[in-house]
N, CA and C atoms as an extended XYZ file, in Angstrom:
456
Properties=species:S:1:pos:R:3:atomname:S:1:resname:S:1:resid:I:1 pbc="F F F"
N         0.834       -1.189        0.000 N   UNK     1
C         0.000        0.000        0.000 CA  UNK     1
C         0.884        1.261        0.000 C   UNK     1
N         2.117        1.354        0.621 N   UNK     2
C         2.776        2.553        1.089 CA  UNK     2
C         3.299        2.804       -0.500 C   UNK     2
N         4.036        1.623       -1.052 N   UNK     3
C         4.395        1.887       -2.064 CA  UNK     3
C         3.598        2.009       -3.594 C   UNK     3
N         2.657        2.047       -3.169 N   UNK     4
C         1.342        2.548       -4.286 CA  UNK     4
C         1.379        4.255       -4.006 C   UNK     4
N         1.303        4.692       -2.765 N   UNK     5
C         1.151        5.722       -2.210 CA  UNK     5
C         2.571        6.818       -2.614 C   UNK     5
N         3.302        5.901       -2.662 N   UNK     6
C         4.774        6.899       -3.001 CA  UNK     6
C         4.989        6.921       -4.357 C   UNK     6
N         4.402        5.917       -4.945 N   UNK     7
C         4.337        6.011       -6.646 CA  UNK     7
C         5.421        4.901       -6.963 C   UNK     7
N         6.178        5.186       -8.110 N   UNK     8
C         7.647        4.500       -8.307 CA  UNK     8
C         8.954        4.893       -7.907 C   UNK     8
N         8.537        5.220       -6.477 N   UNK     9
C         9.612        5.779       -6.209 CA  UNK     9
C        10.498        5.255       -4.982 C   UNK     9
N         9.613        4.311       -4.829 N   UNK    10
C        10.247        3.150       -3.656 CA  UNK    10
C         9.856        3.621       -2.206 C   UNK    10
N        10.574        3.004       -1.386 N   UNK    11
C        10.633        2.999        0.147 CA  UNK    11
C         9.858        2.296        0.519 C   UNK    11
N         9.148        1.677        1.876 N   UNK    12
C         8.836        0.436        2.334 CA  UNK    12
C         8.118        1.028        4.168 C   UNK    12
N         7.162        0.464        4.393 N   UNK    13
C         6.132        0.410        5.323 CA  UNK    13
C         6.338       -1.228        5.975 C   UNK    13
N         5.845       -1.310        7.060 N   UNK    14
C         5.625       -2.274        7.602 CA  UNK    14
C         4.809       -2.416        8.864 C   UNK    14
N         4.135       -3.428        9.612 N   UNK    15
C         3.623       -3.302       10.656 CA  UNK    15
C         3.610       -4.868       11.353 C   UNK    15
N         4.218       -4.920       11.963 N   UNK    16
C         4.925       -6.354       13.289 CA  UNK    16
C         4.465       -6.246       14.710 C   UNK    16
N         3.690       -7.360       14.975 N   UNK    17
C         3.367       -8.162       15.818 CA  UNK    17
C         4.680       -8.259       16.564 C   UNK    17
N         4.655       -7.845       18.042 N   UNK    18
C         5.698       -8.368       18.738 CA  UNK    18
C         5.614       -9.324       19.535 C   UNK    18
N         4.500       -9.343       20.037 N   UNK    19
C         4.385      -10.808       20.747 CA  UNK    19
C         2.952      -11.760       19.582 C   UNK    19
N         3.393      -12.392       18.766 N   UNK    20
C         2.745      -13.176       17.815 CA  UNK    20
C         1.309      -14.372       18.562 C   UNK    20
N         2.339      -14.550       19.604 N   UNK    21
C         1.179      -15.410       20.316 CA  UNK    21
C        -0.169      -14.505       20.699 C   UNK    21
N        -0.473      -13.630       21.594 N   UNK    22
C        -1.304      -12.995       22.034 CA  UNK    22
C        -1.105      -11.396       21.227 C   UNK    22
N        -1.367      -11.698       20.058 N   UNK    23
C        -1.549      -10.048       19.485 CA  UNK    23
C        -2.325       -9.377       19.798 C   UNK    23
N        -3.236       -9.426       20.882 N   UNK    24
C        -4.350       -8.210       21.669 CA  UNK    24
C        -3.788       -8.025       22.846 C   UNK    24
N        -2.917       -8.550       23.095 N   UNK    25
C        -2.749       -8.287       24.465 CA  UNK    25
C        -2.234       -7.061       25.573 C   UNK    25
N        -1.317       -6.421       24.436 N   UNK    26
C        -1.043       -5.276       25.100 CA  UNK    26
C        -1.329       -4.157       24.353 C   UNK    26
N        -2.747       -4.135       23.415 N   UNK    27
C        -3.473       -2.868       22.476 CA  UNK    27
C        -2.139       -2.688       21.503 C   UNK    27
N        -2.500       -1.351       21.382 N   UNK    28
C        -1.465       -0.856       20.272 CA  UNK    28
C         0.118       -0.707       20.886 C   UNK    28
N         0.834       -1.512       21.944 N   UNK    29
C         2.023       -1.018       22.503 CA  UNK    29
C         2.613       -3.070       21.714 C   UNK    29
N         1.777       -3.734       21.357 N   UNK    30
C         2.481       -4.608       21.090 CA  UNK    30
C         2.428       -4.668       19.193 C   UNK    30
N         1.955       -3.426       18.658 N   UNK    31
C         2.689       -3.141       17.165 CA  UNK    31
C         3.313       -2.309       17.295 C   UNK    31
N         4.379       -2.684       16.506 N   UNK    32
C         5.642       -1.456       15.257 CA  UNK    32
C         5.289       -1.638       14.082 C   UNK    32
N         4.761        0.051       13.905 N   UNK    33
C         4.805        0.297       12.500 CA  UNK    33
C         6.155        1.231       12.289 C   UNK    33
N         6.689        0.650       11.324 N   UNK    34
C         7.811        1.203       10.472 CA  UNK    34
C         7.950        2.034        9.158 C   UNK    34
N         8.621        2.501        8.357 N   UNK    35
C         8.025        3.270        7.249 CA  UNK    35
C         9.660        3.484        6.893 C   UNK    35
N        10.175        4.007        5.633 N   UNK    36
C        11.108        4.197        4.628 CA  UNK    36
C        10.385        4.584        4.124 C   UNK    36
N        10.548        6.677        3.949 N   UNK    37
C        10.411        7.017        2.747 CA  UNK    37
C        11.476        6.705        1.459 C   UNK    37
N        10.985        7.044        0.314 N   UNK    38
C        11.691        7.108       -0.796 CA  UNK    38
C        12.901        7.410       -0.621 C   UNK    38
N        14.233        7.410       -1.064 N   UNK    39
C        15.191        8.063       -1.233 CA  UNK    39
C        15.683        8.701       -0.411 C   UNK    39
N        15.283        7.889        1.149 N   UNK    40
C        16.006        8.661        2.396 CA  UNK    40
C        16.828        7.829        2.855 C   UNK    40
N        17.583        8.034        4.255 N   UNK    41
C        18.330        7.095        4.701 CA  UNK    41
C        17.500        6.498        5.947 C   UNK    41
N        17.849        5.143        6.071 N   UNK    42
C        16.657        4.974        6.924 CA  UNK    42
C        17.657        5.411        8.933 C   UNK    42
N        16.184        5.656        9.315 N   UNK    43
C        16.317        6.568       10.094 CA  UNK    43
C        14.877        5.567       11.670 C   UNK    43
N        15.295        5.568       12.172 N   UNK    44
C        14.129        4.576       13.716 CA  UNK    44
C        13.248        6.229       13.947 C   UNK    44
N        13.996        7.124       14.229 N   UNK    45
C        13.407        8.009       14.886 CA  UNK    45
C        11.912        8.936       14.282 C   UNK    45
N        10.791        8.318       14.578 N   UNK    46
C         9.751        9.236       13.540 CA  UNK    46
C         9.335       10.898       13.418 C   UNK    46
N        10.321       11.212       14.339 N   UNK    47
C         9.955       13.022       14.357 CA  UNK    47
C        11.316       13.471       13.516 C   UNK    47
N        11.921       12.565       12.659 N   UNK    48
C        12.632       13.425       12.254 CA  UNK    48
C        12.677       13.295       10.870 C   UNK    48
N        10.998       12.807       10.761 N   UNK    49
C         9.925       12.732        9.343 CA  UNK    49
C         9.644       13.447        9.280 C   UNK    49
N         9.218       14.091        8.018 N   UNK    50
C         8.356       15.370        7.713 CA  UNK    50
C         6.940       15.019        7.628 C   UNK    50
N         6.071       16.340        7.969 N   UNK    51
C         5.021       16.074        7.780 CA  UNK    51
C         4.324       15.571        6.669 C   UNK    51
N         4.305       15.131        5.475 N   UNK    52
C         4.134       14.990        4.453 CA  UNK    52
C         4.074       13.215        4.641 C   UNK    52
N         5.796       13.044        4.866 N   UNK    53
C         6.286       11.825        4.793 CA  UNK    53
C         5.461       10.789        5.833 C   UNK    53
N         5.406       11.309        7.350 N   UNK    54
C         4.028       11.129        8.309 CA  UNK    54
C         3.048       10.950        7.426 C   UNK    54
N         2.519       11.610        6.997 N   UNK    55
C         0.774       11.679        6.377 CA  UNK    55
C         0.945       10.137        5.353 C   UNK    55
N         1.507        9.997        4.373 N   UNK    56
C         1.907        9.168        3.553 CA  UNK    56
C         1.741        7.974        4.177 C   UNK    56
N         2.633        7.575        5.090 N   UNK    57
C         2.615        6.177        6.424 CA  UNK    57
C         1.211        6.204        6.762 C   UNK    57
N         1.219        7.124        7.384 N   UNK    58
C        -0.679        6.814        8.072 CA  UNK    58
C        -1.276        6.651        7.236 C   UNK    58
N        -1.765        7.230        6.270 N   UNK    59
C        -2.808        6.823        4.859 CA  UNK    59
C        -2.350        5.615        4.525 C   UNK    59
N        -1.213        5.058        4.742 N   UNK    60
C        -0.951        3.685        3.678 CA  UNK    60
C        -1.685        2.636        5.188 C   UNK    60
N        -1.459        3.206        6.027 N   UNK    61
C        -1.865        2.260        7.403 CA  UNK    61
C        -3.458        1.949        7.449 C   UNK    61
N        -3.340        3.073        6.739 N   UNK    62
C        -5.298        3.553        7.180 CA  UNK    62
C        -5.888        2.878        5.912 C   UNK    62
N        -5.468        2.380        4.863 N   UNK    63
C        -6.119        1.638        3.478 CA  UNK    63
C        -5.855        0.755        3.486 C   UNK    63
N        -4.619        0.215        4.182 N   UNK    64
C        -4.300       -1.186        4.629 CA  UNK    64
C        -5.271       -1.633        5.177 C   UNK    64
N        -5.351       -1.029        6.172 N   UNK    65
C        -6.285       -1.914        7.182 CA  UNK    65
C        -7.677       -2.149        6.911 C   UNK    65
N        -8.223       -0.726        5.947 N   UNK    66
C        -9.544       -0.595        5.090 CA  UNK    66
C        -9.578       -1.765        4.252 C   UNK    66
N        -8.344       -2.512        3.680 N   UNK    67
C        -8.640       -3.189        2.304 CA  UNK    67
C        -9.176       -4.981        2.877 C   UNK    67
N        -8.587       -4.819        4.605 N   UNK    68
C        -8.538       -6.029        4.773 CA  UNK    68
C        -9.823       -5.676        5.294 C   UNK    68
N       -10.068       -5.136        6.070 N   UNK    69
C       -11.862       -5.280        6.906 CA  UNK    69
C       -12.587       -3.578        6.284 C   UNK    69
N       -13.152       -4.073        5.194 N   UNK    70
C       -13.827       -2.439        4.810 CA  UNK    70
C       -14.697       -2.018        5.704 C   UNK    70
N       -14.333       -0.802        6.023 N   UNK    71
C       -15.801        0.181        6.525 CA  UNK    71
C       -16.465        0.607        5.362 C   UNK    71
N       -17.637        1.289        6.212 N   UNK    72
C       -18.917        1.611        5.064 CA  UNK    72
C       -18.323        3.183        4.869 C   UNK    72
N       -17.834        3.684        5.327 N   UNK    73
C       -17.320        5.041        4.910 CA  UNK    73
C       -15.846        5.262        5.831 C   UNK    73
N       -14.961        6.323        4.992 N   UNK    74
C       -14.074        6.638        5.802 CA  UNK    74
C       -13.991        8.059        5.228 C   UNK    74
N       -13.846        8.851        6.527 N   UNK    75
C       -13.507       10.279        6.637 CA  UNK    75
C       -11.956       11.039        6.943 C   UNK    75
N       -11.622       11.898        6.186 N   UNK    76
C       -10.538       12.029        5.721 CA  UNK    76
C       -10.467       13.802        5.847 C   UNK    76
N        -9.731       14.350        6.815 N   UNK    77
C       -10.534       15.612        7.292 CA  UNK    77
C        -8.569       16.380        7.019 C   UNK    77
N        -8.713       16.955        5.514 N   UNK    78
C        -7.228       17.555        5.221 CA  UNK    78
C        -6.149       16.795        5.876 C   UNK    78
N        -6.101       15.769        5.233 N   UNK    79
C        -4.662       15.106        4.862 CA  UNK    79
C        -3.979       15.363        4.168 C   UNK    79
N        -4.304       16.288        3.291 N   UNK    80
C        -3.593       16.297        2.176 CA  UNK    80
C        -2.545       18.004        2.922 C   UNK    80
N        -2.961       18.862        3.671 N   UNK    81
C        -2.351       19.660        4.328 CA  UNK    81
C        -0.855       19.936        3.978 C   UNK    81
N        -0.563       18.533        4.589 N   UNK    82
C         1.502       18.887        4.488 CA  UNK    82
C         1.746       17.855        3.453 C   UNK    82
N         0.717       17.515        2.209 N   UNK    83
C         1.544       17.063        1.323 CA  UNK    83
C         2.043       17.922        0.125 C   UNK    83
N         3.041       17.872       -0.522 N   UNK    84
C         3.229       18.668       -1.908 CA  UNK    84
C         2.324       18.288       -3.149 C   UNK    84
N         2.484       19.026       -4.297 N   UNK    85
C         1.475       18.930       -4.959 CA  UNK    85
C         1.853       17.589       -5.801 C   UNK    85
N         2.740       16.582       -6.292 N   UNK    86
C         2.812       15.356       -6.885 CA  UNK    86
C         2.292       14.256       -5.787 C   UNK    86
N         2.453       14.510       -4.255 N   UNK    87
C         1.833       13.522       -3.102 CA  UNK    87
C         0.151       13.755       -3.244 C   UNK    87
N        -0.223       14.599       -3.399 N   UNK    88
C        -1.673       14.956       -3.725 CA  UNK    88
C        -2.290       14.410       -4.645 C   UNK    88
N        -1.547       14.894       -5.908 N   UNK    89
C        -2.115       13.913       -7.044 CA  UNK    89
C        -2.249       12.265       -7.151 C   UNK    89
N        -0.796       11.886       -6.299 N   UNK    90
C        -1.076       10.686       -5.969 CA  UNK    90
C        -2.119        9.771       -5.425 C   UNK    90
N        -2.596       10.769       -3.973 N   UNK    91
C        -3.575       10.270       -3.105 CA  UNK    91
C        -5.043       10.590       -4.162 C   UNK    91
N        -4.695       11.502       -4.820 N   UNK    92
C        -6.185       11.915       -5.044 CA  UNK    92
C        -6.649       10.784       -6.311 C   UNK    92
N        -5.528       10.246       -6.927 N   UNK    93
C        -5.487        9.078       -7.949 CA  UNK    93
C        -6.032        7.953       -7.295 C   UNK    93
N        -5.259        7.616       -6.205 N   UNK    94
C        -5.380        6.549       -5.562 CA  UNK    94
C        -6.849        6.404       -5.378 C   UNK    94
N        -7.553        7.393       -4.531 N   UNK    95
C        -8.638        7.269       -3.926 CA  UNK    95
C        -9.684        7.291       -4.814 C   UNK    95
N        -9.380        7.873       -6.406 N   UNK    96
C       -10.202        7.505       -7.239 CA  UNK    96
C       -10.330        6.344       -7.884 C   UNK    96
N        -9.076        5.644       -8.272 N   UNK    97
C        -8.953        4.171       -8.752 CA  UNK    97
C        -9.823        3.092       -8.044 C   UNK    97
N        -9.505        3.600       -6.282 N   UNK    98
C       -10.388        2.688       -5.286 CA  UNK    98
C       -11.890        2.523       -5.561 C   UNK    98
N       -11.787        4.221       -5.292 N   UNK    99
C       -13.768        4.096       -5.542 CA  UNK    99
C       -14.155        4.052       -6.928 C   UNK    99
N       -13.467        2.976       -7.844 N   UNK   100
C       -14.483        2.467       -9.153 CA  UNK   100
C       -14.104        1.077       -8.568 C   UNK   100
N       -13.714        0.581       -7.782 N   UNK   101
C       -14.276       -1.154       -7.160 CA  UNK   101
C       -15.585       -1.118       -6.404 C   UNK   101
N       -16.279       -2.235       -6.997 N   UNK   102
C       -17.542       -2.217       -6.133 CA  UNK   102
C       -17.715       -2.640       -4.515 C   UNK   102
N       -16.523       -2.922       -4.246 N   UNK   103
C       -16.851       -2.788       -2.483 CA  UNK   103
C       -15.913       -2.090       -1.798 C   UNK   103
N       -15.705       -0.554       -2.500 N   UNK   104
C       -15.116        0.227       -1.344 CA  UNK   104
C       -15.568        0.873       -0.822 C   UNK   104
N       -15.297        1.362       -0.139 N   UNK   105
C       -15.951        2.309        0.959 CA  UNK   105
C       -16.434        3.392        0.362 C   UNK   105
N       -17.426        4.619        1.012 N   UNK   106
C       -17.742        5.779        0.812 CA  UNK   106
C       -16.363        6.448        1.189 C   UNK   106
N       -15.490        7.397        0.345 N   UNK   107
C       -14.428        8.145        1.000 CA  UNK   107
C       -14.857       10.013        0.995 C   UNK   107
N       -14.953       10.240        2.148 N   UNK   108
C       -15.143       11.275        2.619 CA  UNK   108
C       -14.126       12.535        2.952 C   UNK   108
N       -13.412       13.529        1.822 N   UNK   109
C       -12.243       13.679        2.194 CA  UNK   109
C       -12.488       15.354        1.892 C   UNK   109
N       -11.988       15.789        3.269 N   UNK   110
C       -12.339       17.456        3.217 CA  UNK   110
C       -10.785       18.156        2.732 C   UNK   110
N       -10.752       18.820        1.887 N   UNK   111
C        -9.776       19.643        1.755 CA  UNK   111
C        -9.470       20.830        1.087 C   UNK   111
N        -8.726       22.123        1.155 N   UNK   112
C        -8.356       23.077        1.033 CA  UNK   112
C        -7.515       22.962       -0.792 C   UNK   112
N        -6.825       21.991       -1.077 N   UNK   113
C        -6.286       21.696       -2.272 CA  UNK   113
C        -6.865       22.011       -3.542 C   UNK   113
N        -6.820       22.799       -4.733 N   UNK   114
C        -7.669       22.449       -5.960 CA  UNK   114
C        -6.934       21.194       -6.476 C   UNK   114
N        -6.350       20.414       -6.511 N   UNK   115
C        -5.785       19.273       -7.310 CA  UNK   115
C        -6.731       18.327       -6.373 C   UNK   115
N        -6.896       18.421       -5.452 N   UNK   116
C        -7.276       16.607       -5.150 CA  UNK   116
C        -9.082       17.114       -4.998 C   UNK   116
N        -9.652       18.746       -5.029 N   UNK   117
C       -10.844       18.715       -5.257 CA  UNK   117
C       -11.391       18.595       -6.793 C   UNK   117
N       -10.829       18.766       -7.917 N   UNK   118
C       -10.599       18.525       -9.159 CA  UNK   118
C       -11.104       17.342       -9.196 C   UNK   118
N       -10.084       16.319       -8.674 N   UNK   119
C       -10.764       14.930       -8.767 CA  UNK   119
C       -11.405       14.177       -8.048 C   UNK   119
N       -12.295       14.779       -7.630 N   UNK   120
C       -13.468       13.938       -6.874 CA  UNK   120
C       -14.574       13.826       -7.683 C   UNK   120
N       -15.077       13.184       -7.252 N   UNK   121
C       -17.169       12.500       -8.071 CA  UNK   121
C       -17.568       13.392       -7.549 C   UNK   121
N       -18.002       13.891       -6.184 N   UNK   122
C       -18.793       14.598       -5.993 CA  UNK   122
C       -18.095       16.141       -5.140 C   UNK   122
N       -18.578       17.195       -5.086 N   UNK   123
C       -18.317       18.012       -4.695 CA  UNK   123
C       -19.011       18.828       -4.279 C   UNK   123
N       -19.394       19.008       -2.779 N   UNK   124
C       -20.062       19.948       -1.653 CA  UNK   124
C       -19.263       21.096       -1.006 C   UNK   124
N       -19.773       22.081       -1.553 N   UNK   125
C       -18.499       23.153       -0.977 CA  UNK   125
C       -19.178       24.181        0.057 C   UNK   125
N       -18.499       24.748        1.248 N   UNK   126
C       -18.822       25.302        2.422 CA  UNK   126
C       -18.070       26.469        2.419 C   UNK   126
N       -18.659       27.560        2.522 N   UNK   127
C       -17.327       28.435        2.800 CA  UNK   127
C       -17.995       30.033        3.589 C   UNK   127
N       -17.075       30.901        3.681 N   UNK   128
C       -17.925       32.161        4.141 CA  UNK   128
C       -18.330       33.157        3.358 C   UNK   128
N       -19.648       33.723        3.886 N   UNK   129
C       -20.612       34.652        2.939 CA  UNK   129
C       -19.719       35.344        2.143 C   UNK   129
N       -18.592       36.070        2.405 N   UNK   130
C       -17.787       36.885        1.223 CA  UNK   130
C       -17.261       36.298        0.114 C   UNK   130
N       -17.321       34.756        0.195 N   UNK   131
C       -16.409       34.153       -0.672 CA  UNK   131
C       -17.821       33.228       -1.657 C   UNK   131
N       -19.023       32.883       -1.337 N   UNK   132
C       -19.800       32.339       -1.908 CA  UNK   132
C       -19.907       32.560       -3.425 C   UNK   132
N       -20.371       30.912       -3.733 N   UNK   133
C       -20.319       30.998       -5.412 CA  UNK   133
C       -21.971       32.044       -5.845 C   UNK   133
N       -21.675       32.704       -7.037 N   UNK   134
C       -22.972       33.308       -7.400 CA  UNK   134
C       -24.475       32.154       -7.249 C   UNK   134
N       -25.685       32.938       -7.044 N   UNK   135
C       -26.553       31.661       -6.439 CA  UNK   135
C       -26.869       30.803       -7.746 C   UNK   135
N       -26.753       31.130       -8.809 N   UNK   136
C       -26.692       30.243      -10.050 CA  UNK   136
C       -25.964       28.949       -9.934 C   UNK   136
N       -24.927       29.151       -9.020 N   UNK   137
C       -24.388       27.969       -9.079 CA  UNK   137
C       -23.763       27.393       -7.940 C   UNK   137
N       -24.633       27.477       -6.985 N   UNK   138
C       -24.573       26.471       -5.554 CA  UNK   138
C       -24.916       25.623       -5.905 C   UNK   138
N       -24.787       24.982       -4.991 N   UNK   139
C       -25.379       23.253       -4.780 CA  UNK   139
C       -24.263       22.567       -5.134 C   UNK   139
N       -24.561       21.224       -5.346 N   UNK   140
C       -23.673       20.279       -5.230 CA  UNK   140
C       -23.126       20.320       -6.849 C   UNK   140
N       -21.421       20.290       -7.158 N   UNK   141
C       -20.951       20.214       -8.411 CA  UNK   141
C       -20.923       18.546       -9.022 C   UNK   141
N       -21.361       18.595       -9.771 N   UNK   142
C       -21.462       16.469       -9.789 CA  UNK   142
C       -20.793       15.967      -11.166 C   UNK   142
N       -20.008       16.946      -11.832 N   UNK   143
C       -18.911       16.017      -13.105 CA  UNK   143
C       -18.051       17.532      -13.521 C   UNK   143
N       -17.291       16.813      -14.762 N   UNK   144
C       -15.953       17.004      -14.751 CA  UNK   144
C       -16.290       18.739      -15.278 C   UNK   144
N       -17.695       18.896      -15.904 N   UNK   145
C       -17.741       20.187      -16.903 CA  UNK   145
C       -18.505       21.161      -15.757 C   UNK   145
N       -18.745       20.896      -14.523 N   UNK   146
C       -19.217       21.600      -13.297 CA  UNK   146
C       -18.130       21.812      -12.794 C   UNK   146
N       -17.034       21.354      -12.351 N   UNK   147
C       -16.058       21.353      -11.861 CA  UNK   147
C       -14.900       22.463      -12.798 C   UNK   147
N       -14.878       22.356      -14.301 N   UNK   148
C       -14.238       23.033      -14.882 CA  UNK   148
C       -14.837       24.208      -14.774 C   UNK   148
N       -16.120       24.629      -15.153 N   UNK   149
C       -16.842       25.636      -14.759 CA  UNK   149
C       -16.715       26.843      -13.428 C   UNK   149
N       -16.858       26.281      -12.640 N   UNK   150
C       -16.671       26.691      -11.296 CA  UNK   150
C       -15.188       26.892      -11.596 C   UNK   150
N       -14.084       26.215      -11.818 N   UNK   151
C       -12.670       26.969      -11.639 CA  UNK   151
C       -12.087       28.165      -12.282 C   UNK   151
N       -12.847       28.364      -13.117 N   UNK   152
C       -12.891       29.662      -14.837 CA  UNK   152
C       -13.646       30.964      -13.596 C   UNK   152
């Protein structure tokens, strides 16, 4: 998953069971999750990840775990924040490729980005009275020539 998420650009995720026998036993203190970004040196210490590189790991953690036991929706509240704009396009690919399989989840993903709002199916936008679209064209944007529209 991580390396879907990083593209072709390598690096490596993982998540280990430390005591194999009783894997509930001590909640989340008996996994290590691990992560190698791309083209770094690998490094134990996780704060001396960037935010971006963070976000990347958790999303690959968070679809992992989606792919093995799906929820009926997952909410996704600006992740995309500290990514750059080729990590964006990525996720925003990703999450579209997903939702044309027929048993994925509803993905629910709020964000500030025009690249990863570009490519969504649907689009509900919120914002404050000074900034509102003319009333011609509220409501919900629902394909690619609403979406181009609204950005002109």
């Amino acid at each position: 998953m991580y390396t879907r998420l990083t593209g072709s650009m390598g690096g490596y995720a993982s998540l280990q069971c430390i005591d194999r026998e009783q894997p509930y036993a001590d909640g989340l203190e008996n996994l290590i999750y691990d992560f190698k970004p791309p083209n770094k040196q690998f490094e134990n210490d996780i704060s001396s990840r960037s935010g971006g590189e963070k976000t990347i790991a958790g999303l690959a953690l968070i679809f992992a775990l989606a792919t093995e036991k799906c929820p009926p929706m997952i909410l996704l509240d600006e992740v995309d924040a500290h990514l750059d704009q080729d990590n964006v396009d990525r996720l925003s690919q990703y999450i579209k490729a997903w939702q044309a399989k027929p048993s994925a989840p509803q993905i629910l993903m709020i964000s500030h980005k025009e690249s990863a709002v570009s490519q969504c199916q649907s689009l509900i936008g919120v914002t404050n009275q000074e900034y509102l679209m003319p009333p011609n064209r509220m409501g919900a944007l629902n394909d690619d020539k609403d979406l181009e529209q609204h950005a002109q």
